[in-house]
N, C-alpha and C positions, 0 to 999 in steps of 0.2 A: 095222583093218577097212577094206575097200576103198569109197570112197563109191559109192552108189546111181544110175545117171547115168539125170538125168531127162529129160521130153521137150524140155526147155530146151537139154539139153547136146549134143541128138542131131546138130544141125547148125554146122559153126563158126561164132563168134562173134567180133566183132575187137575190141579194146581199145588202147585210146591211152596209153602212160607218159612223161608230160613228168617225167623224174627228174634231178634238182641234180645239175652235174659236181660230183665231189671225186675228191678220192685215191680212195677204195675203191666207185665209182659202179655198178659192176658186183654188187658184194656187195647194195644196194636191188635189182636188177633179178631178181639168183636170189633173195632174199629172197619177191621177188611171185609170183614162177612157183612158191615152194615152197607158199605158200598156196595161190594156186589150184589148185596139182595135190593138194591136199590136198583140196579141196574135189571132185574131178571134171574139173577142167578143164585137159585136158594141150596141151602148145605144140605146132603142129603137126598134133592131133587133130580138136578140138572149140572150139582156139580159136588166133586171130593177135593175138600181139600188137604193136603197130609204137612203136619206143621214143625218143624225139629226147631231147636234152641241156643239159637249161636254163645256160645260160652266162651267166658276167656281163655281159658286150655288150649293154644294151637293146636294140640297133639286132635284133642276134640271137637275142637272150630270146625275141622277138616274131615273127620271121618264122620258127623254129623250130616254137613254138606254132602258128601260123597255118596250117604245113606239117600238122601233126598235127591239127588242127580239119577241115581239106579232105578228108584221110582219111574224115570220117565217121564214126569208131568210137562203139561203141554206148557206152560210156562211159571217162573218160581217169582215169586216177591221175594225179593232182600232188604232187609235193613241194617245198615250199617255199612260202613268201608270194609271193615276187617272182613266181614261174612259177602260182601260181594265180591271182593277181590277173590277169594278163595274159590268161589261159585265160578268165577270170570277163567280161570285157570283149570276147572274142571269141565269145560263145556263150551263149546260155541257155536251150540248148535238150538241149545234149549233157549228158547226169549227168557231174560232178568227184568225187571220192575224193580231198579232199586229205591229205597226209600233212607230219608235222611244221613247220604250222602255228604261231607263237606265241600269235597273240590274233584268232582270226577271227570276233567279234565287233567288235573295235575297226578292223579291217582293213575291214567291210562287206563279207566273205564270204557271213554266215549272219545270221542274223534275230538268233537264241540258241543255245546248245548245247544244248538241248532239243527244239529246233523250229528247223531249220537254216532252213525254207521253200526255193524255188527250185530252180536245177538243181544244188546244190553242198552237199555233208556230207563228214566225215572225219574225222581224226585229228590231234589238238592237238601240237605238242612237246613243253611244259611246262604244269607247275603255274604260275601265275606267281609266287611265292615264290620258285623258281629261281634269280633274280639274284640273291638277299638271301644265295644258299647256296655262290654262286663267290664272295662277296668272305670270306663263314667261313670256306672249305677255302683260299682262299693265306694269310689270318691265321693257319691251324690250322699250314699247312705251314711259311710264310715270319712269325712272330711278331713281328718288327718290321720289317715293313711300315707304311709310314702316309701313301702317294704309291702310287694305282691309276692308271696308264691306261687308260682304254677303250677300244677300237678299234672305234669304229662303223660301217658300211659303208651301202651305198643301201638296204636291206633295210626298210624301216619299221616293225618291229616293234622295231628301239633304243628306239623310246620308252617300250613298258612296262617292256623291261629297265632302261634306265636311272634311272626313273624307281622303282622296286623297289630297285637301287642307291644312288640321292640316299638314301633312306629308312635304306637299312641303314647305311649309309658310318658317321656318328655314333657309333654303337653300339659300332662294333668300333676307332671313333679313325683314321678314315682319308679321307684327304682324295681326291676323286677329279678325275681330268682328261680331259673328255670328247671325245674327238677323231674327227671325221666326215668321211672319206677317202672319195675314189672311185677311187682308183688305185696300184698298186704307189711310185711318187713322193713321193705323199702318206703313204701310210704310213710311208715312209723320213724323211721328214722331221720326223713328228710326233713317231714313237720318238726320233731323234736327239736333239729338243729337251727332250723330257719325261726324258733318261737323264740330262741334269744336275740334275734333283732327287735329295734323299736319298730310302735306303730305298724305295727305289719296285718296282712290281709290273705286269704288265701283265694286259688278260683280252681277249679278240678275242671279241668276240660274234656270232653264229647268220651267215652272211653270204654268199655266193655267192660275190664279188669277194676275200672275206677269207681263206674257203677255197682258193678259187685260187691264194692268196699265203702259203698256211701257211707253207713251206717259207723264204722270205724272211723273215717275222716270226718263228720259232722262231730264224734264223741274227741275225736285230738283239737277241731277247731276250739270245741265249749270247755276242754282242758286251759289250751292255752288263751284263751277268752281273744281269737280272731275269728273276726267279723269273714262270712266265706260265700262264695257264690256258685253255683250250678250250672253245667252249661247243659245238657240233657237229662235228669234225673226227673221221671216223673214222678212228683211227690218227693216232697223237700222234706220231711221228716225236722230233725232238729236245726236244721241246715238256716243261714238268714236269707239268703234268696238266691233266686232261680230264673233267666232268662233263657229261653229259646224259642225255637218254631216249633206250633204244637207238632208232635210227632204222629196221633192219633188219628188228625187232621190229613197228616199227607200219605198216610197206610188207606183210610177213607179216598183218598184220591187216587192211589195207584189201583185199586178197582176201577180207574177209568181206563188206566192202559191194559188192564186183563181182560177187560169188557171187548177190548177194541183189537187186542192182539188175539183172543180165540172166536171173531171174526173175522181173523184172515190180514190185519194189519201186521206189518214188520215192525221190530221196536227201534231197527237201526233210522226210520225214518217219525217216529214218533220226537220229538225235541223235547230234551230233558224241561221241566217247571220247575221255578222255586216256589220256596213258600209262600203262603199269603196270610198266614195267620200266626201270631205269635203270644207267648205267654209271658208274663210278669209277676212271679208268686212273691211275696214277704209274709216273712217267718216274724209277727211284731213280741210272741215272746221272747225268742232267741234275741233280740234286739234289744228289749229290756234288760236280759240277762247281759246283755255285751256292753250295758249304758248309752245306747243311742237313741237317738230322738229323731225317727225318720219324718225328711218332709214333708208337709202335708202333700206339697204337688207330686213328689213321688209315688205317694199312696194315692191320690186319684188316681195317677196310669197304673197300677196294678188290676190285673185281672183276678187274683187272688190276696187278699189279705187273711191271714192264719195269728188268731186273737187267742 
């Protein structure tokens, strides 16, 4: 059914998309547009949207940002901690729509996810159990495993993951090594170091800088033949697997909260949503090539198998 276009829609409207580079960056951006045109509100029509590229570069992060806040738009979509934070300190006046979020509580985005208050509501990335469930799935994949690296980036949401991690580690007999990089170098080095333990595994968590450098850490895992997991990277490349909330999914969603805030809703009254939708990719050559034999009941709950 075609929507109803109200006095709201009659004139264009601009909107700001501070969206994470990755590999499939563009997929978030038709993602938003498919929402809003789903809602009424077509590109070019009845609305402009002006879209910049949250990059690992502080220096960049920030005057990106700053470029998109000058605009003026009646409200911006963010994704990511790093790129809302940034947006969060440049503005409190503009409404934010953040999207794949870890803990924007713990961040001091929002009040609560009930009652966000201020100019800023959105879409969470995880459950925070999350972490507890990438170190299961390379124990389910990789069984003796019991040496994790972590690949932490600038992002500051590591700490609830990690810390989600410390907890689980115990449980499943697995010792963990936490390592906090801010640059392709660093990560080189800390793989290198960490590949003389036995049995080891690696997992790159949520990360701007980390994503930038998928392609580098999937090529150091298949060097040192560990088994590695994804927590945001869309499209796993040579990578053995990839859990998260689809991101696609919840950028499609936050065109509910732009829908709703440029008619006239507040966002500090809008309550942040988590996801509802989640992905399970396996890499089954990567997996050969590591000598594993993934379960069959693992591969049933995949929502992607890559043959």
């Amino acid at each position: 059914m075609t929507p109803v276009c109200t006095e709201a829609q009659q004139r264009t409207r601009r909107i700001g998309a501070f969206v994470v580079t990755s590999p499939v960056q563009e997929a978030y951006a038709r993602a938003l547009r498919e929402g809003l045109s789903a809602l009424g509100w077509i590109e070019g029509k009845n609305i402009q949207s002006d879209f910049r590229w949250a990059r690992p570069d502080p220096d960049k992060l920030r005057a990106d940002a700053a470029s998109l806040v000058d605009l003026n738009p009646e409200v911006i979509v963010s994704g990511g901690t790093q790129a809302t934070t940034v947006l969060r300190d440049l503005t409190e006046r503009i409404p934010i729509v953040f999207v794949h979020v870890a803990d924007p509580v713990q961040e001091g985005l929002v009040q609560s996810l009930p009652h966000p208050g201020a100019n800023i509501t959105g879409f969470a990335a995880y459950e925070f159990s999350i972490a507890g469930k990438w170190l299961e799935l390379l124990k389910e994949i990789a069984p003796r495993t019991t040496n994790v690296l972590v690949l932490a980036g600038p992002n500051p949401t590591w700490r609830t993951h990690v810390k989600t991690m410390q907890d689980a580690a115990p449980l499943l007999e697995i010792q963990l090594t936490i390592a906090h990089v801010k640059s392709a170098a660093e990560i080189e080095a800390e793989v290198d170091a960490f590949a003389k333990k036995p049995r080891g595994a690696m997992i790159a968590l949520p990360d701007i800088m980390l994503s930038a450098n998928h392609e580098r850490i999937t090529g150091l895992a298949g060097k040192y033949r560990l088994p590695d997991l994804y927590a945001n990277v869309q499209g796993l490349g040579n990578g053995l697997i990839r859990y998260s909330s689809d991101w696609p999914d919840l950028y499609r969603r936050a065109a509910t909260y732009v829908d709703r805030i440029l008619k006239g809703a507040e966002p500090g009254d809008l309550p942040v949503q988590q996801p509802v939708k989640f992905e399970l990719i396996i890499n089954l050559k990567t997996a050969s090539a590591l000598g594993l034999t993934v379960p069959p009941a693992l591969l049933a709950r995949a929502d992607e198998v890559i043959e």
